[in-house]
Chimera marker file (.cmm) of the C-alpha trace (Angstrom):
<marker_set name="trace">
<marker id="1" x="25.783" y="-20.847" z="-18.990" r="1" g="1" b="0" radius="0.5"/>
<marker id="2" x="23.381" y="-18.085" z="-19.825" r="1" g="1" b="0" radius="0.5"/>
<marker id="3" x="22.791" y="-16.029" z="-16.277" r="1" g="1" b="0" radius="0.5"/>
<marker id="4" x="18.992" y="-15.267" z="-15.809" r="1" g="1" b="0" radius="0.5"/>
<marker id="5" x="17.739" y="-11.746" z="-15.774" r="1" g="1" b="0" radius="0.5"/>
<marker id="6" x="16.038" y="-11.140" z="-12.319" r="1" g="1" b="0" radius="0.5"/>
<marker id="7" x="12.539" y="-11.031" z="-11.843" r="1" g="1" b="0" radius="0.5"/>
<marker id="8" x="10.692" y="-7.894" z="-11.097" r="1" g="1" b="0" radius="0.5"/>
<marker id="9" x="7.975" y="-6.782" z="-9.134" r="1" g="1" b="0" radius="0.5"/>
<marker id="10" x="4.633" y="-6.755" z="-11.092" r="1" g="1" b="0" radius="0.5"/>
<marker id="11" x="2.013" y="-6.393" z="-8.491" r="1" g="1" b="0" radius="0.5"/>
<marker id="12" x="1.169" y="-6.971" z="-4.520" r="1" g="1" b="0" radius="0.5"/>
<marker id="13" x="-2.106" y="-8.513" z="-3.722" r="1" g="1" b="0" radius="0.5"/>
<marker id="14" x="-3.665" y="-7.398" z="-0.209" r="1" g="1" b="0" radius="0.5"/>
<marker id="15" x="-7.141" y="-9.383" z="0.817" r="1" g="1" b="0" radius="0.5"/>
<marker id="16" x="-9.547" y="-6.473" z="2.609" r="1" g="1" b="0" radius="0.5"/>
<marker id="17" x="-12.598" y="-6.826" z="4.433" r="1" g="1" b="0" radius="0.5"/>
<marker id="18" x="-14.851" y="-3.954" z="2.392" r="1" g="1" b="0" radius="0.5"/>
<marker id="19" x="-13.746" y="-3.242" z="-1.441" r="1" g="1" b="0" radius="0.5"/>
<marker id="20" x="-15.494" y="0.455" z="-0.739" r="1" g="1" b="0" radius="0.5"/>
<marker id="21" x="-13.653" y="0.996" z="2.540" r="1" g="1" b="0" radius="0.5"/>
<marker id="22" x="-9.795" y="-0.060" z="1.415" r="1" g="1" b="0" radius="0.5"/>
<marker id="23" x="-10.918" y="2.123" z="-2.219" r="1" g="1" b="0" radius="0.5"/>
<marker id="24" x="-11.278" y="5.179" z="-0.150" r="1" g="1" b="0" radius="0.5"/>
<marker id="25" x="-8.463" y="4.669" z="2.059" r="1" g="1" b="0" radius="0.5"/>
<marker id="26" x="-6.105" y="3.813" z="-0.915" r="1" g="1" b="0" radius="0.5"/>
<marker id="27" x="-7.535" y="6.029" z="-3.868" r="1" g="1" b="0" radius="0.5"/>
<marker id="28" x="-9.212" y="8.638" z="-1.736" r="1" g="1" b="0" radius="0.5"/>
<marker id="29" x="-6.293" y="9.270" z="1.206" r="1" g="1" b="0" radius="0.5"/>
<marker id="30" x="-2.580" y="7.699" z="-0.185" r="1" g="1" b="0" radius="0.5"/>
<marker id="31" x="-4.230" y="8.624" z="-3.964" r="1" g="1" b="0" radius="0.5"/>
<marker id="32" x="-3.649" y="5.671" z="-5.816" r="1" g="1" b="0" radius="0.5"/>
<marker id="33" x="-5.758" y="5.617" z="-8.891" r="1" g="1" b="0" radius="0.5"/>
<marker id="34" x="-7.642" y="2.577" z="-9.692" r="1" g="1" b="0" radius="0.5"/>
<marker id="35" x="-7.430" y="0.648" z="-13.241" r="1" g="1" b="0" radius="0.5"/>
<marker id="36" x="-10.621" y="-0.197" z="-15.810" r="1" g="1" b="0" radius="0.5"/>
<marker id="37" x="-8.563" y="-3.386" z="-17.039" r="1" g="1" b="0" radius="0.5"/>
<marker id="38" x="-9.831" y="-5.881" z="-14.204" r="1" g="1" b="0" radius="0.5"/>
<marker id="39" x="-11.420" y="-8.440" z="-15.629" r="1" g="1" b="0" radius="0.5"/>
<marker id="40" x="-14.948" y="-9.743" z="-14.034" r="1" g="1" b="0" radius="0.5"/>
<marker id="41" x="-14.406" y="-12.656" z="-11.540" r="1" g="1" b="0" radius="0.5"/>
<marker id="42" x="-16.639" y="-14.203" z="-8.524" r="1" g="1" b="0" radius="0.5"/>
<marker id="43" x="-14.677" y="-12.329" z="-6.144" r="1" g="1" b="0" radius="0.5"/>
<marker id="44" x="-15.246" y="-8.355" z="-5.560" r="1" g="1" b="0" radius="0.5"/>
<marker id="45" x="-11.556" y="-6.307" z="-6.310" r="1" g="1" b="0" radius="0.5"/>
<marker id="46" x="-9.464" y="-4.101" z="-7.362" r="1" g="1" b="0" radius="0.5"/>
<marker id="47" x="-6.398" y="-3.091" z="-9.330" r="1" g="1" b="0" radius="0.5"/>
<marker id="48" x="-4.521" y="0.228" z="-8.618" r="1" g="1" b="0" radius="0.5"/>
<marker id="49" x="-2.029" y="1.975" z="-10.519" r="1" g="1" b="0" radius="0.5"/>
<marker id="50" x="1.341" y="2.089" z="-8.072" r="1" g="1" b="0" radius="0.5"/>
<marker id="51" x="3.826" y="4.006" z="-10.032" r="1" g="1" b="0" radius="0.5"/>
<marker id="52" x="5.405" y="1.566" z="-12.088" r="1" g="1" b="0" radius="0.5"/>
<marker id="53" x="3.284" y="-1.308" z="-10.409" r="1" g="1" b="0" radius="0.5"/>
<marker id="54" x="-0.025" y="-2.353" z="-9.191" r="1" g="1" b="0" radius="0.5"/>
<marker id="55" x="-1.533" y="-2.799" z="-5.751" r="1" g="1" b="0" radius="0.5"/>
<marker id="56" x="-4.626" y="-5.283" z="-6.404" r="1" g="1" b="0" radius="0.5"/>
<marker id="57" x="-7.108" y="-5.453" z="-3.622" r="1" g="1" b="0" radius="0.5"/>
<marker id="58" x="-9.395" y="-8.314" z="-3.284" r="1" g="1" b="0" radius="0.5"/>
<marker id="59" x="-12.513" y="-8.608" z="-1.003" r="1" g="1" b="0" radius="0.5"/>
<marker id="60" x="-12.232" y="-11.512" z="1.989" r="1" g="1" b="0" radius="0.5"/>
<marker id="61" x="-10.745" y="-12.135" z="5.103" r="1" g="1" b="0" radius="0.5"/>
<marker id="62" x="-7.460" y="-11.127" z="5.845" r="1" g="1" b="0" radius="0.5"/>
<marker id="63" x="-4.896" y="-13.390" z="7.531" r="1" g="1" b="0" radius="0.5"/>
<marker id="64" x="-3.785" y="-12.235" z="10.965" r="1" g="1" b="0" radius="0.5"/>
<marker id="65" x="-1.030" y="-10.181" z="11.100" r="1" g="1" b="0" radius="0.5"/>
<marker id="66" x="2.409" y="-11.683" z="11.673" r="1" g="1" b="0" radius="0.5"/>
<marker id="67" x="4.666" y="-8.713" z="10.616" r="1" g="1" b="0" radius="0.5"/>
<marker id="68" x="3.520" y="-8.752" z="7.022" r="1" g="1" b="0" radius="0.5"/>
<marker id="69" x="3.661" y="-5.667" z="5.074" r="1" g="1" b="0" radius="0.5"/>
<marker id="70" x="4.383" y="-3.991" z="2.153" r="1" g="1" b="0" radius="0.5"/>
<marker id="71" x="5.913" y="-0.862" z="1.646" r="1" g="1" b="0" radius="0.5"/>
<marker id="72" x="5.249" y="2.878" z="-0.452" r="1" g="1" b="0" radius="0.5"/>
<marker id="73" x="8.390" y="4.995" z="-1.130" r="1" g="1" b="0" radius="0.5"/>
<marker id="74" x="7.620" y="8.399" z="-1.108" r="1" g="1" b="0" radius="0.5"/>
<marker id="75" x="9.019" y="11.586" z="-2.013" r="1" g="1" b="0" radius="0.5"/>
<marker id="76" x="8.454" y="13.598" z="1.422" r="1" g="1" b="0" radius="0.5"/>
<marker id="77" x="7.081" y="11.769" z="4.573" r="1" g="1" b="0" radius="0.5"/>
<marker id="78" x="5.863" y="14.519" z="6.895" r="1" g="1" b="0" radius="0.5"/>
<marker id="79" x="3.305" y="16.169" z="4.074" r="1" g="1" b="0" radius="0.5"/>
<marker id="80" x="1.691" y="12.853" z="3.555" r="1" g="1" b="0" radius="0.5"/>
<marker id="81" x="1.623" y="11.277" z="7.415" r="1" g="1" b="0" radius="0.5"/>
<marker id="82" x="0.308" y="14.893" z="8.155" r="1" g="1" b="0" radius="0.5"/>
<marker id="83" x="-2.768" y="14.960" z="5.648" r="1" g="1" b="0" radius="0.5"/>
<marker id="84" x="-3.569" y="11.101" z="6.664" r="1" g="1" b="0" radius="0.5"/>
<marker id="85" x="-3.403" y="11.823" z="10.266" r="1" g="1" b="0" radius="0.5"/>
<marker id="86" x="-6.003" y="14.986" z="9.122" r="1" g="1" b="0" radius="0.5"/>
<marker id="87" x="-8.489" y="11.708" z="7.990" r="1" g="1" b="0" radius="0.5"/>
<marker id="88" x="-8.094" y="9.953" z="11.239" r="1" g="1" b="0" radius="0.5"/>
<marker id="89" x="-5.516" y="7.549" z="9.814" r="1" g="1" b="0" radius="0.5"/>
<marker id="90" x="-3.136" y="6.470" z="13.147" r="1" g="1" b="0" radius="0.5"/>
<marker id="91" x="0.367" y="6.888" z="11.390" r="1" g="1" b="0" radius="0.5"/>
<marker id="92" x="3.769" y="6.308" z="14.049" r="1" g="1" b="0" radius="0.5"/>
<marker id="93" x="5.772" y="8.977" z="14.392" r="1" g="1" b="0" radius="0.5"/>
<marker id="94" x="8.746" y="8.742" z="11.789" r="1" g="1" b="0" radius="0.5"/>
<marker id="95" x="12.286" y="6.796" z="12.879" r="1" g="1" b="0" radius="0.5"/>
<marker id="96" x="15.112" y="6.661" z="11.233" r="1" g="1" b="0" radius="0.5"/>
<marker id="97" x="16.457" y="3.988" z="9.533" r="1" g="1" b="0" radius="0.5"/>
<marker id="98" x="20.425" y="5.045" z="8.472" r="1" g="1" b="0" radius="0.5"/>
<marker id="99" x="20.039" y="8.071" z="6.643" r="1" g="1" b="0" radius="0.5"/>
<marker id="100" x="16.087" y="7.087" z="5.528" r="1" g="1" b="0" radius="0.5"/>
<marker id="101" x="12.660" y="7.271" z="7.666" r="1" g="1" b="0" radius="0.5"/>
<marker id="102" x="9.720" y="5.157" z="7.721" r="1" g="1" b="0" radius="0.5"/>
<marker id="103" x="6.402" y="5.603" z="9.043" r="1" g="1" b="0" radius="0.5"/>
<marker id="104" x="3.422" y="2.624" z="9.512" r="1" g="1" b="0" radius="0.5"/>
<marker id="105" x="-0.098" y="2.558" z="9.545" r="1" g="1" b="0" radius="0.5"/>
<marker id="106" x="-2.996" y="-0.191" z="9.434" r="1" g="1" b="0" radius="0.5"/>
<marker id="107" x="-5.412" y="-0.039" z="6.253" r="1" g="1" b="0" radius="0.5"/>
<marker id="108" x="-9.329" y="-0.250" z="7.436" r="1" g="1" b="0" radius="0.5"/>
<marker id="109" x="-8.267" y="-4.295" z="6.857" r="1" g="1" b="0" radius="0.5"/>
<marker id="110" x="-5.316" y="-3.719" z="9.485" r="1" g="1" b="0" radius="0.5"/>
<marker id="111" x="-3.216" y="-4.547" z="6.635" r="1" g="1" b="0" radius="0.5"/>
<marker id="112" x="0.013" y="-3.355" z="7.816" r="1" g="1" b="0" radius="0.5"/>
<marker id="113" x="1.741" y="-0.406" z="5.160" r="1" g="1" b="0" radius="0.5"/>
<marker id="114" x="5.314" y="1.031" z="5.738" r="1" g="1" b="0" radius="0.5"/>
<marker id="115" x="5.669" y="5.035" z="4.549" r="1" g="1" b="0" radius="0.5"/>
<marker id="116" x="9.179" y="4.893" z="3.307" r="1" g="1" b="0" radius="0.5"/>
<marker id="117" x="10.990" y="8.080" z="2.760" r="1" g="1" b="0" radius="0.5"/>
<marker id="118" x="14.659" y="7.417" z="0.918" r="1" g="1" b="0" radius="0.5"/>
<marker id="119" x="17.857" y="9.794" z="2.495" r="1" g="1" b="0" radius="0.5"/>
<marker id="120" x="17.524" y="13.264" z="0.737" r="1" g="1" b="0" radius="0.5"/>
<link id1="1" id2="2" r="1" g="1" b="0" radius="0.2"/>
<link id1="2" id2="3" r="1" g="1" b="0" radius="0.2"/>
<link id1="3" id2="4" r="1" g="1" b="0" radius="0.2"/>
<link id1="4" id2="5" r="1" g="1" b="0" radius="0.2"/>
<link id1="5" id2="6" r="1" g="1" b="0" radius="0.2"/>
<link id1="6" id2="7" r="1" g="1" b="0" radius="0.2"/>
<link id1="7" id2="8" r="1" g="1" b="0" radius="0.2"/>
<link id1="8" id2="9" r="1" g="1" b="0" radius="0.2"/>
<link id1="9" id2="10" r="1" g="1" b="0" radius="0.2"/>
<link id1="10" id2="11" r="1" g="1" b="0" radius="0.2"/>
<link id1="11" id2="12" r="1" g="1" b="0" radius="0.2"/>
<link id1="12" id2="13" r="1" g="1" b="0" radius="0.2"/>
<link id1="13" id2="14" r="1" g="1" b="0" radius="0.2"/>
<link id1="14" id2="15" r="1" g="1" b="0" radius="0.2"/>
<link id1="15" id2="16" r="1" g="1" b="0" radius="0.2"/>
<link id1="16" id2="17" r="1" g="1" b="0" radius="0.2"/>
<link id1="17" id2="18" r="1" g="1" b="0" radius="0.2"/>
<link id1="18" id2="19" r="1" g="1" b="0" radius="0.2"/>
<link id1="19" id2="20" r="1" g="1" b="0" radius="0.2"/>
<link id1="20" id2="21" r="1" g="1" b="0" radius="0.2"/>
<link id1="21" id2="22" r="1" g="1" b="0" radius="0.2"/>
<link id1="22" id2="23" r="1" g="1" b="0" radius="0.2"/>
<link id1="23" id2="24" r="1" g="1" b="0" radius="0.2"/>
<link id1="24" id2="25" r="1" g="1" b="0" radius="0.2"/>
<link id1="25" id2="26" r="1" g="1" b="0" radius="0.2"/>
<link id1="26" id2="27" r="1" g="1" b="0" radius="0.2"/>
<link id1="27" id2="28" r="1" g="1" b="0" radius="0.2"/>
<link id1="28" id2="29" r="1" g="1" b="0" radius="0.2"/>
<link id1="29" id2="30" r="1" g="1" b="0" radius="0.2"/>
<link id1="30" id2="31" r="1" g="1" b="0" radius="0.2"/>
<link id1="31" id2="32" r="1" g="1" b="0" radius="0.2"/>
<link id1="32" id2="33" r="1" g="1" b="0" radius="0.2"/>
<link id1="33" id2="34" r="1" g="1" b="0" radius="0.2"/>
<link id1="34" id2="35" r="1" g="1" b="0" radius="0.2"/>
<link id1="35" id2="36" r="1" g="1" b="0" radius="0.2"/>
<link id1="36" id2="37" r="1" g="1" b="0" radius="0.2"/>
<link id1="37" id2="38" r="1" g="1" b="0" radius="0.2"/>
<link id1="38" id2="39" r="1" g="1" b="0" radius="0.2"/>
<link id1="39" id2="40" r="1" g="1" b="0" radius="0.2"/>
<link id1="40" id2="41" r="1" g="1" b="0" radius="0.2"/>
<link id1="41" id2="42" r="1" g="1" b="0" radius="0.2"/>
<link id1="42" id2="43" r="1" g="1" b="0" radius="0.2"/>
<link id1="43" id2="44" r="1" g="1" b="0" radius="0.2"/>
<link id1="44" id2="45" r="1" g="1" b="0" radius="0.2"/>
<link id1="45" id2="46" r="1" g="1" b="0" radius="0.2"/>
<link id1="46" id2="47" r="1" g="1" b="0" radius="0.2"/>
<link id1="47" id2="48" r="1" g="1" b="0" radius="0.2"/>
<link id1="48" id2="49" r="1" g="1" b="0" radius="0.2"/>
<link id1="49" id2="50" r="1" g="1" b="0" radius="0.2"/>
<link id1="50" id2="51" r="1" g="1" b="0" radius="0.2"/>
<link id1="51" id2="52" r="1" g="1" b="0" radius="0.2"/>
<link id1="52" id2="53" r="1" g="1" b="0" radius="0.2"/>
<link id1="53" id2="54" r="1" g="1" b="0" radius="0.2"/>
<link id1="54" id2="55" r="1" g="1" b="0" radius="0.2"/>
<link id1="55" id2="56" r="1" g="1" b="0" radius="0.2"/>
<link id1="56" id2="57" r="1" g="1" b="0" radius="0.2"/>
<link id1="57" id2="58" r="1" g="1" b="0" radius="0.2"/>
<link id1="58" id2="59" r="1" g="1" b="0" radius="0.2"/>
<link id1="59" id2="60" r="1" g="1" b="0" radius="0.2"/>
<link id1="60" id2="61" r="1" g="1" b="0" radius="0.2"/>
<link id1="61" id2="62" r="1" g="1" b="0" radius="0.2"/>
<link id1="62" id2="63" r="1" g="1" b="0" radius="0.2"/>
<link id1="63" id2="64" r="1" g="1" b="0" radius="0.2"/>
<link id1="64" id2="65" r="1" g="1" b="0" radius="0.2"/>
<link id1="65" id2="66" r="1" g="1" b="0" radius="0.2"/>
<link id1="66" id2="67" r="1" g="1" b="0" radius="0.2"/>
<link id1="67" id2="68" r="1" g="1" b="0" radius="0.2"/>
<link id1="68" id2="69" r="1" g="1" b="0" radius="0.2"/>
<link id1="69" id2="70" r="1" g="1" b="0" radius="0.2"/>
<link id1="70" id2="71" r="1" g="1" b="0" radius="0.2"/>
<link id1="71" id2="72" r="1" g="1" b="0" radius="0.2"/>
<link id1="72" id2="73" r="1" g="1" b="0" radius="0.2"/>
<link id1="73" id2="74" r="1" g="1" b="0" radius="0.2"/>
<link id1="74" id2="75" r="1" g="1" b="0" radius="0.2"/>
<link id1="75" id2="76" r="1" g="1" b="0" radius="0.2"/>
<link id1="76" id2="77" r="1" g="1" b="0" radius="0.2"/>
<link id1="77" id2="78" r="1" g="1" b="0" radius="0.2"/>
<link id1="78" id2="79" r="1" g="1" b="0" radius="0.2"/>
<link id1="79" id2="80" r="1" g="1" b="0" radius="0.2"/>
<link id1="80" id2="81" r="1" g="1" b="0" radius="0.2"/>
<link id1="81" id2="82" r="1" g="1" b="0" radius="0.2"/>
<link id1="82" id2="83" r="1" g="1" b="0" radius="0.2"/>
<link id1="83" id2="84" r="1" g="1" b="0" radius="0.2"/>
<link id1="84" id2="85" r="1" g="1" b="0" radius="0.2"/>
<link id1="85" id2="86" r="1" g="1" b="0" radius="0.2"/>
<link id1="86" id2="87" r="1" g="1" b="0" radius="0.2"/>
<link id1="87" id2="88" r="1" g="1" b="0" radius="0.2"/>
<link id1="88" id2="89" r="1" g="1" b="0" radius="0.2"/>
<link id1="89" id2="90" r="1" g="1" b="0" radius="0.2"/>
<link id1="90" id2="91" r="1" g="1" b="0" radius="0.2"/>
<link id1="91" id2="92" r="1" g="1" b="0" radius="0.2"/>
<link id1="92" id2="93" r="1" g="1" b="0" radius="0.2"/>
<link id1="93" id2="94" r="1" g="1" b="0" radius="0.2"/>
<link id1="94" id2="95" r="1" g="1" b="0" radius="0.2"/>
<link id1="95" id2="96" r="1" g="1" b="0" radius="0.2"/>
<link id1="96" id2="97" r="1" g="1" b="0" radius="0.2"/>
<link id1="97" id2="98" r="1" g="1" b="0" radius="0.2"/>
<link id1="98" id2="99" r="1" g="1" b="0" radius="0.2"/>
<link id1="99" id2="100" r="1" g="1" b="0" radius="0.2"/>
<link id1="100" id2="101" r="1" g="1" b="0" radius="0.2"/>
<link id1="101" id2="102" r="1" g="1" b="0" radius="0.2"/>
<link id1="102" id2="103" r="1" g="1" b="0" radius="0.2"/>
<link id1="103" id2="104" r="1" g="1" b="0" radius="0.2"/>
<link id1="104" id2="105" r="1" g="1" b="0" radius="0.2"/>
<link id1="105" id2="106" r="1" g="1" b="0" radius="0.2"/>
<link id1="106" id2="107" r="1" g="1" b="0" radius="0.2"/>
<link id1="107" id2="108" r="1" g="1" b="0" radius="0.2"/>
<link id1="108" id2="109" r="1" g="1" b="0" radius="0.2"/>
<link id1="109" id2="110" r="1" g="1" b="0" radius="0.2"/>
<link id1="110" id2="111" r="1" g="1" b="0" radius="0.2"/>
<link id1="111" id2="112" r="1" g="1" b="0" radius="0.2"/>
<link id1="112" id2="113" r="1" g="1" b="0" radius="0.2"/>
<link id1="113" id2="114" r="1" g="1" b="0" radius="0.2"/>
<link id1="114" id2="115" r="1" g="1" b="0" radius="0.2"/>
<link id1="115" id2="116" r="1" g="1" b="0" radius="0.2"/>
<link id1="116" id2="117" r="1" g="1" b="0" radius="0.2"/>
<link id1="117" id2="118" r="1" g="1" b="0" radius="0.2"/>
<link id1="118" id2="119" r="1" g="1" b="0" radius="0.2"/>
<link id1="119" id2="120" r="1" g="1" b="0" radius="0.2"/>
</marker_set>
């Protein structure tokens, strides 16, 4: 029996209230960059470059928050939580998880997004 390779992460897909609003949150503060290779569809979106994967944002109502989220690895916490906090962003206070910390915050949607900063 052949074993199957595992799947891998391609993109996430977060519904937001206002296209503009969650573009300057996500490009403009956490400095994702968006993508020309969305095709044209009846709904308003998005697609932004994440590293090796894509966040794609489309415009609607978001569900009601029941402890989704998804969450950003980054390099150094404190730098980024500070220049977010700087743009009125409400970030928590980093805890440690093990030998990692993790921060959250609420997009303009209230989407819920975890700061994740690995053990150095």
């Amino acid at each position: 029996m052949n074993e199957l390779t595992p799947p891998a992460l391609h993109h996430v897909s977060l519904v937001v209230r206002n296209l503009d609003e969650a573009l300057d949150f996500y490009v403009g503060a956490l400095g994702l960059r968006q993508r020309t290779d969305r095709p044209d569809t009846e709904v308003r979106g998005a697609w932004l470059d994440l590293r090796d994967h894509q966040l794609h944002l489309i415009e609607g109502q978001p569900p009601p928050a029941l402890g989704q989220h998804f969450a950003l690895h980054v390099a150094e916490l404190d730098p980024l939580r500070e220049r977010l906090v700087g743009l009125g962003v409400e970030v928590s206070e980093p805890v440690p998880v093990g030998r990692a910390r993790q921060s959250f915050l609420q997009d303009p949607s209230g989407n819920h997004v975890e700061l994740h900063e690995s053990a150095r």
